[in-house]
C-alpha positions in Angstrom: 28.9 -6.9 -15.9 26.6 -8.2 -12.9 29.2 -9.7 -10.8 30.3 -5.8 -10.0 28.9 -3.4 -7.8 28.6 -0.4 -9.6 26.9 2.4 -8.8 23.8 2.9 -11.2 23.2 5.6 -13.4 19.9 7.4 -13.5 17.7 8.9 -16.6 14.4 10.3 -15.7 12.0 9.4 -18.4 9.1 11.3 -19.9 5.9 9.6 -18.8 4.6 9.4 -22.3 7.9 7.6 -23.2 8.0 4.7 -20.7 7.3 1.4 -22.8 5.0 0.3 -19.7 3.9 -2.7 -21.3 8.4 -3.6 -20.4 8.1 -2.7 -17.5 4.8 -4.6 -16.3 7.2 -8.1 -17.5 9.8 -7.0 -14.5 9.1 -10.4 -12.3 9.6 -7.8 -9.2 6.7 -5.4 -10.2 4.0 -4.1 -7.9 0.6 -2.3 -8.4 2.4 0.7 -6.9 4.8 1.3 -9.8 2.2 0.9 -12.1 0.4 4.5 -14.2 -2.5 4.2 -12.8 -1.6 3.8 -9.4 0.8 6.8 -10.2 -2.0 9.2 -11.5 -3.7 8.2 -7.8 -0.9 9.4 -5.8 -0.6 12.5 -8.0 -4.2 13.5 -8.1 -4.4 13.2 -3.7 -1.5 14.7 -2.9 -0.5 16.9 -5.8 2.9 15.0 -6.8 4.9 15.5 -9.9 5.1 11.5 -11.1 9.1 10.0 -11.5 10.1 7.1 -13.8 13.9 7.0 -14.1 15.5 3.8 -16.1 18.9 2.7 -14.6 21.7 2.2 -16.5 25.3 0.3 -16.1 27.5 1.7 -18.7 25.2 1.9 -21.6 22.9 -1.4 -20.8 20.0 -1.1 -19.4 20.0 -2.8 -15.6 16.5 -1.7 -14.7 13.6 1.3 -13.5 12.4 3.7 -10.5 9.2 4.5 -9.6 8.0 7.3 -7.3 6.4 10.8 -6.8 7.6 14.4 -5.9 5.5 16.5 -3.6 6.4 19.7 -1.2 6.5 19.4 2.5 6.9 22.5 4.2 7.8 24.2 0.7 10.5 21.5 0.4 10.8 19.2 -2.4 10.5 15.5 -1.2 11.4 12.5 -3.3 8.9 9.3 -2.0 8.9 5.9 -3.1 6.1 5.8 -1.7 5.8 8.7 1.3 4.0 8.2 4.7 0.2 8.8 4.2 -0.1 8.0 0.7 -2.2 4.4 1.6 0.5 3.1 -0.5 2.8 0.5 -0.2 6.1 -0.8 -2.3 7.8 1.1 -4.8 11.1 0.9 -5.5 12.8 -0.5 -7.8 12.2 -3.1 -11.0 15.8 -4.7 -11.6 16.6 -7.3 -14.1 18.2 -10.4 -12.9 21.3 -10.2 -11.5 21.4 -6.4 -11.0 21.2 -5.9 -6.8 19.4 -3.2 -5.2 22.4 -2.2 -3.6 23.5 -0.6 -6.6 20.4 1.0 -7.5 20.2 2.7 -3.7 23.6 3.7 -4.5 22.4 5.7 -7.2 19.6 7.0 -5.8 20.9 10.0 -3.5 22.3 11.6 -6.2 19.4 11.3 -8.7 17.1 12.4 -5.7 19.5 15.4 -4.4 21.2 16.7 -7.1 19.1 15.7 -10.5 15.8 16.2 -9.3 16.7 18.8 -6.5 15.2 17.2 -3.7 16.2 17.5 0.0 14.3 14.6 1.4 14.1 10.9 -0.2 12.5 7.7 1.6 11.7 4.5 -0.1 9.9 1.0 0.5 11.2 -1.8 -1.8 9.3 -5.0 -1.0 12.4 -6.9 -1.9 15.2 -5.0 -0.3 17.2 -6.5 2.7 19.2 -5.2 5.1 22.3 -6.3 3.2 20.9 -3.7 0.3 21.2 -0.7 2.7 23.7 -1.2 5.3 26.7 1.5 5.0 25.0 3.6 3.0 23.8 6.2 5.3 20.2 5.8 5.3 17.7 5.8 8.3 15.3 2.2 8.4 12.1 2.2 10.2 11.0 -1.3 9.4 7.4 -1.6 8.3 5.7 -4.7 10.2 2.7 -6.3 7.8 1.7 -10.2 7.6 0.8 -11.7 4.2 -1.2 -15.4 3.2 0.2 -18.1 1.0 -2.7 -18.2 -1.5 -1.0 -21.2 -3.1 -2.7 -23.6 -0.2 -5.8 -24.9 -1.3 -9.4 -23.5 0.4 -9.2 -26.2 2.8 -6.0 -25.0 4.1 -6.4 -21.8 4.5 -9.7 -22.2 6.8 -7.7 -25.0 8.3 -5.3 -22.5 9.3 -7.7 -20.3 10.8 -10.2 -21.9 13.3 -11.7 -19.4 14.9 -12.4 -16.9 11.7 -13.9 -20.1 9.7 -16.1 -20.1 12.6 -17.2 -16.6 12.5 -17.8 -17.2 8.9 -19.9 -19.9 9.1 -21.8 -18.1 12.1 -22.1 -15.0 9.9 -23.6 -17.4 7.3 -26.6 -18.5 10.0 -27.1 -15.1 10.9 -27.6 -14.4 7.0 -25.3 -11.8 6.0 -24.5 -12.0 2.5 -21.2 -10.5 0.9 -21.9 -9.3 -2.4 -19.4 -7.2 -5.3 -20.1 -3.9 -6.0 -19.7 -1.0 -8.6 -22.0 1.8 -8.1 -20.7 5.2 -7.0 -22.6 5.0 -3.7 -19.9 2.4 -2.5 -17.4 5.4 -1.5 -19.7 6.7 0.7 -20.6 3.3 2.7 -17.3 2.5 2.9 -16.3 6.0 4.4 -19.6 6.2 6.5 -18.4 3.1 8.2 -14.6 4.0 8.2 -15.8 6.9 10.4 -17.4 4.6 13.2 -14.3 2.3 13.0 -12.1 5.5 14.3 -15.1 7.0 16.3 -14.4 4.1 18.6 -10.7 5.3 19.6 -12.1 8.7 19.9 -9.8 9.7 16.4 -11.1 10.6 13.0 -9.8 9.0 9.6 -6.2 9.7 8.4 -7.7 10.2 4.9 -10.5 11.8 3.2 -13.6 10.5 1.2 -12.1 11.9 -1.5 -9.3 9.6 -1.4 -11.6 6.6 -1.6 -13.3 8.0 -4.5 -9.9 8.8 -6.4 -8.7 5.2 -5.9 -12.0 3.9 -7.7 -11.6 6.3 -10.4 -8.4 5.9 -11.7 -7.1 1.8 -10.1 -11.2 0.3 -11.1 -10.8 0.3 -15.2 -7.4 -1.5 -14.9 -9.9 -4.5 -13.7 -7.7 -4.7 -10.5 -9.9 -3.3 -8.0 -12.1 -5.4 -5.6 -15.3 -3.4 -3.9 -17.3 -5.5 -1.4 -20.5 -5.0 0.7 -21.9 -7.3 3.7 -25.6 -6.8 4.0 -27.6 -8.3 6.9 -30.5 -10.2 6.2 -32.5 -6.9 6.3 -30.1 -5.5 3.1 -28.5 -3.4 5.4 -25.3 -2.8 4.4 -23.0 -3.1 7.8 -19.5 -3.8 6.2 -17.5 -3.0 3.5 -13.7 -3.6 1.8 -11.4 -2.7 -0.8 -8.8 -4.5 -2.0 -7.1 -5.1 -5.2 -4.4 -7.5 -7.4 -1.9 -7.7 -9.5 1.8 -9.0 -10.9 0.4 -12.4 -8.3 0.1 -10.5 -5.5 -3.2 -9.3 -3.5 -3.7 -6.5 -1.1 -6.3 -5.7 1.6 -6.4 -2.0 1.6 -9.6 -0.8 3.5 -12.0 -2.6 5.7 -14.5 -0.9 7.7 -17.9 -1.6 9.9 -20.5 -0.2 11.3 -20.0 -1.6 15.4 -23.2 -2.2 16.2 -23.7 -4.9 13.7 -20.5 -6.7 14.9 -22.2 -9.4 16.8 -23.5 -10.5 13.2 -19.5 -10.8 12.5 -20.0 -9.7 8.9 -16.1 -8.7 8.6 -15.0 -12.1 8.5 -16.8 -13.2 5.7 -15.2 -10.0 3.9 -12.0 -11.2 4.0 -12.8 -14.8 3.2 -14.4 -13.6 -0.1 -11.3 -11.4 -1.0 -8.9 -14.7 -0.2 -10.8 -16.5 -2.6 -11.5 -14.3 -5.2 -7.8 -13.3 -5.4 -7.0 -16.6 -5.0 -8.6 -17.6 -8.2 -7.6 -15.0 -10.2 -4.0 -16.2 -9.9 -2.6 -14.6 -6.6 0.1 -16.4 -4.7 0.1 -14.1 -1.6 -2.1 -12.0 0.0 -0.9 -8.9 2.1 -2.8 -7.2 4.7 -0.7 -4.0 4.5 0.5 -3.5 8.0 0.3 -4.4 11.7 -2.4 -6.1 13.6 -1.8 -9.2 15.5 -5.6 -10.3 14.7 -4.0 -10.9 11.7 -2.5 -14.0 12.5 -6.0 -15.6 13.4 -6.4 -15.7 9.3 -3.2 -17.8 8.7 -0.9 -14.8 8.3 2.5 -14.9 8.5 4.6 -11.6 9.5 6.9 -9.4 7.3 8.8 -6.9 7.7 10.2 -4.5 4.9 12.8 -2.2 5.2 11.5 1.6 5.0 14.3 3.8 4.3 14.9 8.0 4.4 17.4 9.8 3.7 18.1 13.4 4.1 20.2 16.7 2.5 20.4 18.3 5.7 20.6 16.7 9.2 17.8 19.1 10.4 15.3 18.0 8.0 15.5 14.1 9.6 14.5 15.8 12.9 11.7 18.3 10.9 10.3 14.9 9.7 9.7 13.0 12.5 8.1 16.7 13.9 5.5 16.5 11.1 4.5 12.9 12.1 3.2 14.0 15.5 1.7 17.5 14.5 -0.5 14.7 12.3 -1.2 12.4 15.1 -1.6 15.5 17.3 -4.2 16.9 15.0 -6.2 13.3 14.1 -6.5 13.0 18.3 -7.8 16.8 18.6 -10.0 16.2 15.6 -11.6 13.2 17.6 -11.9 15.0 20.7 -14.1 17.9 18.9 -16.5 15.1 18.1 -16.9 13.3 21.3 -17.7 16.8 22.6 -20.7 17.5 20.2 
């Protein structure tokens, strides 16, 4: 049976019906297929949740995961979409079943089955061998990740000038402490705000979106808050980030700039490396570009982002959106310098 490639037949599944605990023993799984994750998506950007089980023949082979929303009136199939501030989704395949056949698949479950007319997807394990020939558009997404299996003395071995900063942070007294009260939302957003201020641009996401991810990803136990307090109890930095299926992710960091010379950020990400490290996390991804990035150890990645459209217009209408956004974020920062 696995030694063909067959395309995949799709069955979209109530979400009441989907034997999750299954699905979270899928080797491949991600914090972005999981319900709670899903209900986060939904509730910020009004999407109608998707779990389809994939079938060869009558066996089951494996599961998609992803959200419908409307763009422009249009129904849009994304797994995940741009400006969700989420990463891999995909696809949860049993061994020996490729992702080739599952993308075969999916243009037909996506256009015809769930009447969409615009589908992109970002599978953390999907190559370029997965894809090619079957029409789709790639715009690689660039990240760097960290081998949480080294030991602590490793990893600050492999990055000499943040250990630095840390212990220099450690003189100046700032203290990096886990938190859990409401309030955290607004630091962290505060502080996000003065992070943008300095390229004259606003945030690409609301407070409301920080509080959302707190509410519905913090009683799965996966979610990490953390402050940075100067020696005052001032709190100057702040980060999310959060674990699961033995893999970490840094999803927010944010400062307030004139407290950098106290280099609290380091520190930050030191405590997330170790905490995820000791709860049983083999990598640790910073979820996108930077080259600062490598000064931590990293290591760079790049995953496949595919799209696929209905109608050759719509490809053009997409990329069109993107810079009425950016357009938008740049005027938005220009109305505050002026105030």
């Amino acid at each position: 049976m696995r030694g063909e490639t067959r395309m995949l037949a799709y069955k979209r599944l109530n979400l009441d019906d989907v034997n999750w605990d299954e699905l979270d023993r899928f080797p491949d799984r991600t914090i972005y297929q999981t319900r709670p994750w899903l209900e986060f998506v939904s509730d910020c950007q009004r999407g109608e949740p998707v779990v389809a089980a994939l079938y060869e023949s009558s066996e089951l082979a494996g599961y998609f995961t992803g959200l419908i929303v409307r763009k422009m009136g249009l129904r849009v199939l994304g797994s995940p979409f741009p400006g969700w501030t989420t990463a891999y989704m995909g696809f949860n395949l049993l061994p020996g079943v490729s992702r080739r056949q599952a993308l075969e698949g999916l243009t037909q479950f996506a256009f015809r089955d769930l009447r969409c007319v615009h589908l992109e997807l970002m599978d953390r394990f999907m190559t370029e061998e997965d894809y090619d020939g079957l029409g789709f558009e790639c715009a690689p997404f660039d990240g760097f990740e960290i081998d949480l299996t080294k030991t602590e003395n490793e990893l600050l071995a492999a990055m000499p000038k943040r250990r630095w900063a840390i212990n220099k942070a450690r003189r100046n007294g700032v203290v990096v402490e886990e938190a859990d009260d409401p309030r955290f939302a607004d630091d962290y957003y505060e502080q996000l705000r003065d992070v943008f201020a300095k390229q004259s641009l606003v945030p690409t996401y609301d407070i409301e979106r920080v509080r959302a991810l707190i509410r519905h990803v913090c009683p799965t136990g996966a979610l990490l808050l953390l402050r940075a307090r100067d020696p005052n109890g001032v709190c100057i930095a702040t980060a999310i980030s959060f674990g699961m299926y033995g893999r970490a992710y840094l999803w927010g960091n944010a400062s307030f700039r004139r407290y950098q010379h106290l280099r609290p950020n380091e520190p930050v990400k030191w405590h997330e490396m170790r905490y995820w490290k000791s709860r049983g996390m083999r990598v640790c991804d910073m979820l996108g570009g930077g080259e600062y990035k490598l000064h931590y150890g990293a290591y760079r990645i790049t995953v496949p982002w595919l799209r696929k459209s209905r109608y050759q217009a719509l490809s053009g209408l997409r990329s069109t959106a993107q810079k009425i956004v950016a357009f938008k974020q740049s005027m938005a920062g220009a109305l505050i310098r002026r105030r």
